[in-house]
Each structure stands twice: as structure tokens, then as C-alpha cells.
N, C-alpha and C positions, 0 to 999 in steps of 0.2 A: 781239335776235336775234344770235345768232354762227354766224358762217363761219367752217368750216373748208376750207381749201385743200387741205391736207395731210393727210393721215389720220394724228396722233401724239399718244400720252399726254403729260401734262404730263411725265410721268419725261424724257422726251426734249426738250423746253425747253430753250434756256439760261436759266440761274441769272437774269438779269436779267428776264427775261421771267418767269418765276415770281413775281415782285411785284407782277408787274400784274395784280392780282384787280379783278374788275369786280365790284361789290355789286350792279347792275339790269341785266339782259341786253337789256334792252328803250332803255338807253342807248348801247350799246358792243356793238365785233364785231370780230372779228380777221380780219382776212385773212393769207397767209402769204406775203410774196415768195420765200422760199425757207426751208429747213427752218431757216436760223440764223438768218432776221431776220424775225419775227414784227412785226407792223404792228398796235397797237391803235387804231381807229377810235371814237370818241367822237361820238355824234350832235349832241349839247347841242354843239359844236365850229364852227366859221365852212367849212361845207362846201366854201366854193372853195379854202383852203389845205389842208384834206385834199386835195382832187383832184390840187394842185399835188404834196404831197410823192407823194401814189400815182403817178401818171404820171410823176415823179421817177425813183421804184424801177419800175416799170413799161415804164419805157421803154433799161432792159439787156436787157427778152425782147423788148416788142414798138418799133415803131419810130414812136412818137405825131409825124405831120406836122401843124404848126401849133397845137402843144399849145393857146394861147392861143383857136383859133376850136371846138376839141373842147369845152374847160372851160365856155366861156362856153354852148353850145351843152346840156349836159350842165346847167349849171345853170337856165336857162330851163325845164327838163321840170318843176321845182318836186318833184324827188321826194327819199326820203332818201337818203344817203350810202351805207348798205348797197345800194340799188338801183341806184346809179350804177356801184357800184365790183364786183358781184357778178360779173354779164354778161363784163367786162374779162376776169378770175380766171377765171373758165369756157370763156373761149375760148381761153385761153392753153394751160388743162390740157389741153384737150379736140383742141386743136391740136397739140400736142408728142405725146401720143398717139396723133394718127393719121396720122402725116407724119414724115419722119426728121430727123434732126438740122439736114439743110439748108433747112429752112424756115425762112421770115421773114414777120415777120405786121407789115401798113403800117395803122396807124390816122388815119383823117382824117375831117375834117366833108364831108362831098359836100351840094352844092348842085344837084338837078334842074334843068337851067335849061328844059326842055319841060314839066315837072308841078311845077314852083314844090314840090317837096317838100324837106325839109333830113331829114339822117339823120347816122348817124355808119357810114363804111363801114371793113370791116375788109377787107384785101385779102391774100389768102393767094398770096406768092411763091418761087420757087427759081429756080437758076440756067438749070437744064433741067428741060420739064415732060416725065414720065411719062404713058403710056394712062391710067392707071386715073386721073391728079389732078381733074380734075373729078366722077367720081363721090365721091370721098376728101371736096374740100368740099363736095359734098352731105349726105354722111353727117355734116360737122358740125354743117353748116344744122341737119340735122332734130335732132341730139342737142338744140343752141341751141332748136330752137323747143319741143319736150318740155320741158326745163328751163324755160323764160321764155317761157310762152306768149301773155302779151299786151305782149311785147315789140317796139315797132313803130318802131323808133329805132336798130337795130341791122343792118347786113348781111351778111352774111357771102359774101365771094367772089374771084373772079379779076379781075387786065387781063392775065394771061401775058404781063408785064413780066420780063424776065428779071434777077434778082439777081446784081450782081456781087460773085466772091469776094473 
């Protein structure tokens, strides 16, 4: 399976990225942290140091808290690596998209401590909230649920903590 993040032909590649031909699609998937640093993901590969280097590069847009209790939390679901790392990639786009540049997105393990439930919550922040921002993350919620519909490990939402600049 390959992800694409970015909508771009190889012609637009860097040269180094251009060598890395994948022979099984069914092994390998690219994710794009940004249009120069393509990220080839190898399934056959020790999933929790991929998570490490993703959340690595991942965490210049979003702000992973407690990377260590995310990863371990993320590897316990038993799924592949595309499925871990897709959901992240999609919220990111999907969030920059519909928010302005002063957004900050907190990712961390939540623990229910009334419904003993574990998730990984994504917390959408700025400095000052706007009327329209809770309908704004709504509108991601439902993009996120359309895209990864039996996605039950993901949240998407507010504390209206305010970001400081």
C-alpha cells in the first residue's frame, strides 16, 4: 500500500528519493513530511523505531506529549505501520487545512479514569478561540471519521487551553 501525503509526480522528487524504488507495494509506503523529505516506511522493518523516527519528524507540526506512553500505546493495537502512521498524516493535512496558521495540534495517550478507556487524544489549540472553532473541529472529526471509519483509538478535539506565542 502507498500513501501519498502530498499530491506530486516523481519528476518533483528529490534525486535521492528517486532510488528508492519499492519492487512490493504490499511491503513499503511513503508517507511525506514535507514536499523535500519523503519518508519510505518498510513493513518487514521493527515497527516501534519507525514510530520513533515518524514522531521524530512529526513532531515539528504536531506536539507528541509523552512520545514514549503514545508509541507503546500505538504498538499494543497489533496493527501495521501504515495504519498507525496514516490517521497522524491525515490529521495534520486535514488540520492545516481547515485552521490558520496559528494552530497547534497536542498529541498524547489519555487515560479515562471513569470508563477505564485508553485512546490517543489529539487536542486542537490557538492562542485565542474564534465563534466558528468548535464547529471547525467538528468538521474534522467527521472528515477523520469518513476517511478511517472503524477508527476507535483516535480523538479528535478541544481543552480551549490557550497557546502561547
Amino acid at each position: 500500500m502507498i500513501v501519498l501525503v502530498q499530491s506530486l509526480s516523481t519528476s518533483q522528487l528529490p534525486d535521492h528519493s528517486k532510488n528508492n524504488t519499492i519492487q512490493n507495494f504490499n511491503n513499503a509506503f511513503i508517507g511525506y513530511g514535507s514536499i523535500t523529505m519523503p519518508i519510505l516506511y518498510k513493513k518487514s522493518e521493527d515497527i516501534e523505531s519507525q514510530l520513533n523516527s515518524f514522531f521524530s519528524t512529526l513532531n515539528k507540526k504536531m506536539c507528541i506529549e509523552n512520545e514514549t506512553a503514545v508509541i507503546e500505546f500505538l504498538l499494543n493495537l497489533s496493527k501495521d505501520i501504515d495504519e498507525l502512521i496514516e490517521p497522524f498524516l491525515f490529521i495534520n493535512k486535514t488540520v492545516k487545512g481547515a485552521f490558520s496558521d496559528k494552530i497547534k495540534i497536542f498529541v498524547q495517550k489519555y487515560d479515562d479514569p471513569e470508563t477505564k478507556d485508553h485512546f490517543i487524544s489529539v487536542q486542537l489549540r490557538e492562542k485565542s478561540y474564534p465563534e466558528d472553532f468548535i464547529d471547525k473541529v467538528w468538521g474534522v472529526r467527521e472528515k477523520f471519521s469518513e476517511q478511517f471509519p472503524d477508527n476507535d483509538w483516535v480523538l479528535i478535539t478541544t481543552d480551549f487551553k490557550p497557546v502561547r506565542a
